[in-house]
N, C-alpha and C positions, 0 to 999 in steps of 0.2 A: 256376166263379164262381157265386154266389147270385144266383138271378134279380133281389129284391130290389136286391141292391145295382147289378146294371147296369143296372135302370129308375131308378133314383135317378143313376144315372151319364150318363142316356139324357138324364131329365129338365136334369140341368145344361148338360148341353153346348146343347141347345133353347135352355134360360132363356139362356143366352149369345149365339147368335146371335138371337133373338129381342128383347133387351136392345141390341143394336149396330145393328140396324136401325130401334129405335125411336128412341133417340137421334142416329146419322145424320140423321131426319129432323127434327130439332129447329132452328127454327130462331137465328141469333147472340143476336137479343134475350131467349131466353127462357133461356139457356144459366144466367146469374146467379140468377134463381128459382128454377129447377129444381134446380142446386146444391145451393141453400138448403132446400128441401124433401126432397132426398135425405140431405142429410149427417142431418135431424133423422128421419129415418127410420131410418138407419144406428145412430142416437143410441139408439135401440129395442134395435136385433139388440145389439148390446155389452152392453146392460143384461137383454138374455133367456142372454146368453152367460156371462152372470156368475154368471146364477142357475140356470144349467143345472149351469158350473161349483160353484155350490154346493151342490147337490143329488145329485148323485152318490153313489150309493149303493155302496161299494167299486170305485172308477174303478181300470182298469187306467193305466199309466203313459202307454200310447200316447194314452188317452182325454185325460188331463191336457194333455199335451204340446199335441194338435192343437186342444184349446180355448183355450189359453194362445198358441199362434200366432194362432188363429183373432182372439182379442180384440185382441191385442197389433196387427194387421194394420186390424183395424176401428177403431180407436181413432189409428193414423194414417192413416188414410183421412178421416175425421170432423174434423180437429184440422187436414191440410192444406186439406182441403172449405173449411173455415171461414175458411184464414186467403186462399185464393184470391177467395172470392167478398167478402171483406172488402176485400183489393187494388183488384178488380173493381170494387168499390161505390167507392171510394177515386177510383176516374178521373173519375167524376162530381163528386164532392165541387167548386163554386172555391178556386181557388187567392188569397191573401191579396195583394192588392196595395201591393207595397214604398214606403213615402211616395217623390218624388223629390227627387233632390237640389238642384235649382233651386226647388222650394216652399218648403225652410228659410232659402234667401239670401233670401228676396223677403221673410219674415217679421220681415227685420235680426238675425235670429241668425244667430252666427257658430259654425258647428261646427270643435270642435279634435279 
């Protein structure tokens, strides 16, 4: 194996547990901004991923394939990101309170 490539291998599995223990200590309230800062970050790598995919200079197939997952993966990461902390944001939002039914009889209209 290419030394290269196991230090790049070394390096990920790091960023991984290093990535899970910073987020574990996150605490509930900041969970919704932080979302929201990551998904527009993520919003970056998709748009470097596109342009990498563009750039290629005679891509072998395997190269294509694993950019084309790669985007396809970050772009539903980004798209659920968004529609979760939007939910999120949605629980704060009040709720519309329904006229009641005994306000319309006191007004001497008659509802049919």
């Amino acid at each position: 194996m290419e030394s290269g490539l196991l230090a790049d291998i070394a390096i990920l599995v790091l960023a991984g547990f290093v990535g899970f223990a910073v987020i574990s200590k996150v605490p509930n309230t900041l969970h919704t901004p932080l979302m929201s800062g990551t998904n527009a970050i993520h919003g970056i790598v998709l748009l470097g991923g596109l342009i990498v995919l563009g750039r290629l200079e005679d891509p072998t197939v395997l190269d294509s394939i694993i950019l084309v997952v790669a985007i396809a993966f970050g772009m539903i990461n980004v798209i659920g990101g968004f529609l979760v902390t939007d939910r999120m944001l949605g629980m704060f939002k009040s709720k519309p309170v329904p006229p009641k039914a005994g306000a319309a009889a006191s007004n001497g209209k008659v509802e049919r």
